[in-house]
C-alpha positions in Angstrom: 209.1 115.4 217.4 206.0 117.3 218.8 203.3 114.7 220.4 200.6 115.8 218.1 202.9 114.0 215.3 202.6 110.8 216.8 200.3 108.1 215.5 197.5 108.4 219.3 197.0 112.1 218.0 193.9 113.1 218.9 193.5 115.1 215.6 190.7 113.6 213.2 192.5 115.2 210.0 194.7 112.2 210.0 192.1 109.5 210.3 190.1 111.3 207.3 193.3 111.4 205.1 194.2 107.7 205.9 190.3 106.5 204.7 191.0 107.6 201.5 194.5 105.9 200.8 193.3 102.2 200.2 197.3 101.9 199.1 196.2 103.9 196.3 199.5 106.7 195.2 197.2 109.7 193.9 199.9 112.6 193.1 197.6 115.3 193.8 196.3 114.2 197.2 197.9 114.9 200.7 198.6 111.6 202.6 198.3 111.6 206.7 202.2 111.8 206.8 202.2 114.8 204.0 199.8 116.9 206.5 201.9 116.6 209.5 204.1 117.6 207.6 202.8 120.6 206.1 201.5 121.6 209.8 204.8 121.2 210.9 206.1 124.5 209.3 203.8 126.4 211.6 206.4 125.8 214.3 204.9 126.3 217.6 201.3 126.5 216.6 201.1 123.1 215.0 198.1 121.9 216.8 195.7 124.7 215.5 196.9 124.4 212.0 195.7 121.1 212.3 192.1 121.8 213.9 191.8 124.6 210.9 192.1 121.8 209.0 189.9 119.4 210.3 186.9 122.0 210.2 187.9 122.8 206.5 190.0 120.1 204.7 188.7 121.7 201.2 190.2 125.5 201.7 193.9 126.5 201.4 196.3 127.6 204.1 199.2 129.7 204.9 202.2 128.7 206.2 205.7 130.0 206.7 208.6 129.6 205.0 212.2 129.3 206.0 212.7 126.2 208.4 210.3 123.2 207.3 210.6 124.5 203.7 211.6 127.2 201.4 209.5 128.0 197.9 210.7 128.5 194.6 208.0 130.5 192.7 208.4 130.5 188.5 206.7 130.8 185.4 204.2 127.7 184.9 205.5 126.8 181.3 209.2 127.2 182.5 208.4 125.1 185.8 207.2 122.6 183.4 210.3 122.2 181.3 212.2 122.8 184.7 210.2 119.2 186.1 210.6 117.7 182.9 214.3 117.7 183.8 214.1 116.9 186.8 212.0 113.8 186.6 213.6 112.8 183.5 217.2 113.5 184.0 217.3 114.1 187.6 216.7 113.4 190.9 212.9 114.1 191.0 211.0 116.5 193.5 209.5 117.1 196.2 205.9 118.9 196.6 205.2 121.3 193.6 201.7 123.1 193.6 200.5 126.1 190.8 198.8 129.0 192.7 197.7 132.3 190.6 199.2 131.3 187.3 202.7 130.3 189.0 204.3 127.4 189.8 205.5 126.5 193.2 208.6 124.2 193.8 209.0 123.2 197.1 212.6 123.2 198.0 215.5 123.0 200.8 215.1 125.7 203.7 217.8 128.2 202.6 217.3 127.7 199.1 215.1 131.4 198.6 218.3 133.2 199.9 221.3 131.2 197.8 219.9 130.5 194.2 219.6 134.3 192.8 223.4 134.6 194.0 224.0 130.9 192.1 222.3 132.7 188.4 224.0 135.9 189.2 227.2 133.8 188.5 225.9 130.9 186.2 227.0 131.2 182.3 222.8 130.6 181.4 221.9 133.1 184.8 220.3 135.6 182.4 218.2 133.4 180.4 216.5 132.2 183.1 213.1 133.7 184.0 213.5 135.2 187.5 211.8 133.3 189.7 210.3 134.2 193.5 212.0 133.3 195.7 210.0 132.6 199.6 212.3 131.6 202.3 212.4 133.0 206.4 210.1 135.7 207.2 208.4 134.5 204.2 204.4 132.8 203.9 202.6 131.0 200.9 199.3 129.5 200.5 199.4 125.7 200.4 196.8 124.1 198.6 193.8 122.3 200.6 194.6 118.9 201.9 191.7 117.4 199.5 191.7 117.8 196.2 189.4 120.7 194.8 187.5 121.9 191.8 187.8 125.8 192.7 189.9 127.9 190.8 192.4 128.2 193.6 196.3 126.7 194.6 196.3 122.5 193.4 198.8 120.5 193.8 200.3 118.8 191.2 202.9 116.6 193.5 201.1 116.8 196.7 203.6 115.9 199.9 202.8 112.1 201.1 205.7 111.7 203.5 206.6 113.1 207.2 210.2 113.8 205.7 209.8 114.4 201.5 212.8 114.9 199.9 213.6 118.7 199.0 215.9 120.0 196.2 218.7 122.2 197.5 219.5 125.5 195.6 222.3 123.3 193.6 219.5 120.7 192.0 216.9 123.6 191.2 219.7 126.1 189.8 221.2 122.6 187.4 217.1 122.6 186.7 216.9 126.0 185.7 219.9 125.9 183.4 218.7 122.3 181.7 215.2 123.8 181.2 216.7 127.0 179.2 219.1 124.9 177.3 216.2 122.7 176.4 214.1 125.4 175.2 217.0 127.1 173.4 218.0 123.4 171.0 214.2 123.4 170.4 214.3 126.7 168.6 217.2 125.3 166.5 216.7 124.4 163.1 219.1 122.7 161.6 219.0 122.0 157.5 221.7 119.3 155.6 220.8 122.1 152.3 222.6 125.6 152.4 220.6 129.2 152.9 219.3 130.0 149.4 221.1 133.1 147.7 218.6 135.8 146.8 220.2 136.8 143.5 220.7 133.2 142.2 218.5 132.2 138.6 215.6 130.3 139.3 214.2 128.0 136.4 211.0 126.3 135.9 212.1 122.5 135.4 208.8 121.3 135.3 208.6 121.6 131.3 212.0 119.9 131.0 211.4 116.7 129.2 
């Protein structure tokens, strides 16, 4: 583990982020240990991720994908039913943000480059919205490390440890497939009364005394 990860670093950002804890959980905000974190997947250039932060806590960031984290990038209303199931039925998450009308799950490194091939062979593969899929040689913008009330990337499970828990391209594909079976029993309507025949005799039995 880099020095700048220990808890003498001379980086501010972490003394800022740990004033506003209290113990408090708040899902959208960034904890010390989330941000070292984050800064971590900037491999060798750590330490100025971390003074770009410290000048601007409030403005998003890009950082690369493929060894600290992969992303997998889907539809918000599908990502939805997709962390329905995962909280619900599952084994939860790890970070998940929305950026430019998409969802971003945070998942396993190596997960961008083994999930398509997983729906290409799963029964449900081709009712799942595609998703986007960033692993190695890959960026995305992170939300800020403080909440925000611009229009850009939020998180809606920000990352509060030094080691959060990823899903692997198994636990998001099982997600995918859950989400479209949920969505496809919704659309089912089921009746104990038989469809109506067209050509049948319809009486009036409101004058029947």
């Amino acid at each position: 583990m880099t020095t700048w990860l220990r808890d003498d670093t001379p980086h501010d950002i972490f003394r800022f982020l740990r004033q506003g804890d209290e113990g408090r959980h708040q899902t959208a905000r960034v904890t010390a240990d989330g941000a070292a974190w984050l800064a971590s997947a900037a491999g060798g250039r750590e330490g100025a991720a971390l003074t770009r932060w410290e000048s601007r806590p409030a403005s998003p960031a890009a950082l690369p994908c493929g060894t600290v984290f992969d992303v997998v990038n889907v539809d918000p209303v599908f990502g939805r039913r997709m962390l329905d199931r995962l909280w619900e039925e599952g084994p939860g998450s790890g970070p998940v943000a929305t950026h430019r009308g998409r969802m971003m799950i945070f998942a396993a490194p190596g997960t961008a480059q083994r999930l398509p091939a997983l729906l290409d062979w799963e029964e449900w593969g081709e009712a799942v919205p595609r998703p986007l899929c960033h692993g190695r040689g890959d960026a995305v913008t992170v939300p800020a490390l403080v909440p925000s009330d611009s229009a850009g990337p939020r998180w809606l499970v920000a990352p509060d440890s030094r080691h959060p828990w990823l899903p692997g391209p198994e636990v998001v594909l099982w997600a995918c497939v859950r989400a479209v079976r949920a969505a496809s029993a919704a659309d089912v309507r089921v009746s104990i009364f038989p469809p109506a025949d067209p050509d049948a005799n319809v009486y009036d039995v409101s004058r029947r005394r």
